[in-house]
C-alpha positions as CSV (number, residue, x, y, z in Angstrom):
1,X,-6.6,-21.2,5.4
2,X,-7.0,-20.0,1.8
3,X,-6.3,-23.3,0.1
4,X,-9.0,-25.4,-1.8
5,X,-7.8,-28.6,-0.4
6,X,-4.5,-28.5,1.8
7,X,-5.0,-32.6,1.4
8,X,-4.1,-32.9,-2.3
9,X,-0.7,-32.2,-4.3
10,X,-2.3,-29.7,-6.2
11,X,-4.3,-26.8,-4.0
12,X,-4.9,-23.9,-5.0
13,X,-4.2,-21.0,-2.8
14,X,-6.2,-17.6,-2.5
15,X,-5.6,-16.1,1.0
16,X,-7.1,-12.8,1.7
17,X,-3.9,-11.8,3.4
18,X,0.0,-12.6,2.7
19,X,0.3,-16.3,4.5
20,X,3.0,-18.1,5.3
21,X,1.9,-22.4,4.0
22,X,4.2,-25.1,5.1
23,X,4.8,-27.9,2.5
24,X,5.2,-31.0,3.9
25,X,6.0,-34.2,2.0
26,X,6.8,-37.4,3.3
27,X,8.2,-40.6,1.2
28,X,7.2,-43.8,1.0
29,X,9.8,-44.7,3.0
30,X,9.6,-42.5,5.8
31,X,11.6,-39.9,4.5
32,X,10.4,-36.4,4.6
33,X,11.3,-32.4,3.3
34,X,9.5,-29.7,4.3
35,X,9.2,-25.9,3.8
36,X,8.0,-22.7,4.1
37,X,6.3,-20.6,1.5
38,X,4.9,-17.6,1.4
39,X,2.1,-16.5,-1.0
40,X,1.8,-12.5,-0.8
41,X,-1.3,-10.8,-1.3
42,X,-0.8,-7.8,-3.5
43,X,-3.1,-5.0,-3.9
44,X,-4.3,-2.8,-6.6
45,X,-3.1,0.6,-5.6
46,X,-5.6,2.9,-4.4
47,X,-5.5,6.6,-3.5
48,X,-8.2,7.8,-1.5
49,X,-9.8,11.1,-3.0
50,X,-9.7,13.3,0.9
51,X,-8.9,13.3,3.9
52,X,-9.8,15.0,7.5
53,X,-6.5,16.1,9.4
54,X,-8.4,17.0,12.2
55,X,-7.0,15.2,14.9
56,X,-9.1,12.0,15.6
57,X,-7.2,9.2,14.4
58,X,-8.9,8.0,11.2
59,X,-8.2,9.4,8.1
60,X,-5.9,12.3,9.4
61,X,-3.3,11.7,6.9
62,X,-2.9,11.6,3.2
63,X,-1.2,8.7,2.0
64,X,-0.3,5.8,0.0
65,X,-2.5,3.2,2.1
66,X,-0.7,0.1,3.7
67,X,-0.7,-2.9,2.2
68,X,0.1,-2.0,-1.5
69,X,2.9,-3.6,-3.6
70,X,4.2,-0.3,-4.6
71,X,8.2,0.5,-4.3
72,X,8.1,4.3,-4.0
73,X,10.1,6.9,-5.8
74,X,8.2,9.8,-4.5
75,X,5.1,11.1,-3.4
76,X,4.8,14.7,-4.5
77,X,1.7,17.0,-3.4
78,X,1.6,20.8,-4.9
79,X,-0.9,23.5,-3.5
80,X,-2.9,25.4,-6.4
81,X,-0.3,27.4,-7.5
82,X,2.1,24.7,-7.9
83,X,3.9,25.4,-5.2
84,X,5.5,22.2,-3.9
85,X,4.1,21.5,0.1
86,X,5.2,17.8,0.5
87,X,7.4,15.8,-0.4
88,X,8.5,12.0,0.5
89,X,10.5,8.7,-0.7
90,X,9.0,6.5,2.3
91,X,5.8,5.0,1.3
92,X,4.7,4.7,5.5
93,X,5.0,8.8,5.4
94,X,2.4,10.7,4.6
95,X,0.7,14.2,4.7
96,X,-0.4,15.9,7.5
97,X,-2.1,19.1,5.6
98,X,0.5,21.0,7.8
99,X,2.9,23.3,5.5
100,X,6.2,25.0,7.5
101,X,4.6,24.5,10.4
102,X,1.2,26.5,9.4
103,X,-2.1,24.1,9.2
104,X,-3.4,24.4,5.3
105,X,-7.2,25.6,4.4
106,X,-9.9,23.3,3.1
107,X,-9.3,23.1,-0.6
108,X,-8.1,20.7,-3.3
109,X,-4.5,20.1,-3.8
110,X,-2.4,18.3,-6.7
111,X,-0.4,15.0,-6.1
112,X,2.1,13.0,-8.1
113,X,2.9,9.3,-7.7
114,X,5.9,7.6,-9.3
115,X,7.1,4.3,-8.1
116,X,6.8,0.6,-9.5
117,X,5.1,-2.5,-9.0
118,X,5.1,-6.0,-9.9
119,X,3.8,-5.0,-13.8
120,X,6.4,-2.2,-13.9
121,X,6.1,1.2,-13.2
122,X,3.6,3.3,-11.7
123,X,3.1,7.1,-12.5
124,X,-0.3,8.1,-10.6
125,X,-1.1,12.2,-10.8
126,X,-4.7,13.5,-9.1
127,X,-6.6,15.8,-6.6
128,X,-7.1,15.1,-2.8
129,X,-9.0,17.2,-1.1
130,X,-8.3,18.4,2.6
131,X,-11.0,19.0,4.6
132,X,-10.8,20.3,8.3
């Protein structure tokens, strides 16, 4: 699965998802190694633009999505005045739209991004807009 040819010395691997290969070679006389190796799949970071707290299951949170090969610092989002509302260091947390307990109106709000990645680090700043 995601090699070329897994029947010559030199495949090439391209798995759409991280995959765990076993490498297997045998001797001429009998004698054999093998081992696991595991080619991750990284992804280009990508921050969605909105999302739709509302309850349903799909898109109810704003957040860094799985998957990514980010190592978070912090995820930061402001309202419009600046005001810090959220706050996190755990890139599986995300935002609810929810602000000391109060549900936030529709409206665009400020985010800031810093973390690193395999070519370094990562400083990502935008608008996500919350719509209910």
């Amino acid at each position: 699965m995601g090699l070329n040819n897994p029947l010559i010395s030199n495949p090439v691997a391209n798995p759409a998802v991280t995959t765990i290969y076993n490498l297997k070679v045998v001797a001429t006389n009998s004698c054999y190694a093998d081992k696991n190796l595991t080619v991750k799949v990284l992804r280009e970071i990508y921050i969605p633009n909105s999302f739709t707290p509302n309850g349903d299951g799909k898109n109810d949170v704003f957040r860094i999505p799985p998957g990514t090969s980010l190592s978070l610092k912090y995820l930061i989002v402001y309202d419009r005045y600046g005001n810090e509302i959220f706050k996190t260091t755990d890139i599986n947390t995300g935002w609810d739209g929810i602000y000391k307990g109060t549900k936030l109106p529709n409206g665009a709000y400020t985010y800031l991004i810093k973390g690193s990645d395999s070519k370094g680090e990562v400083f990502l700043n935008g608008t996500i807009l919350l719509i209910r």
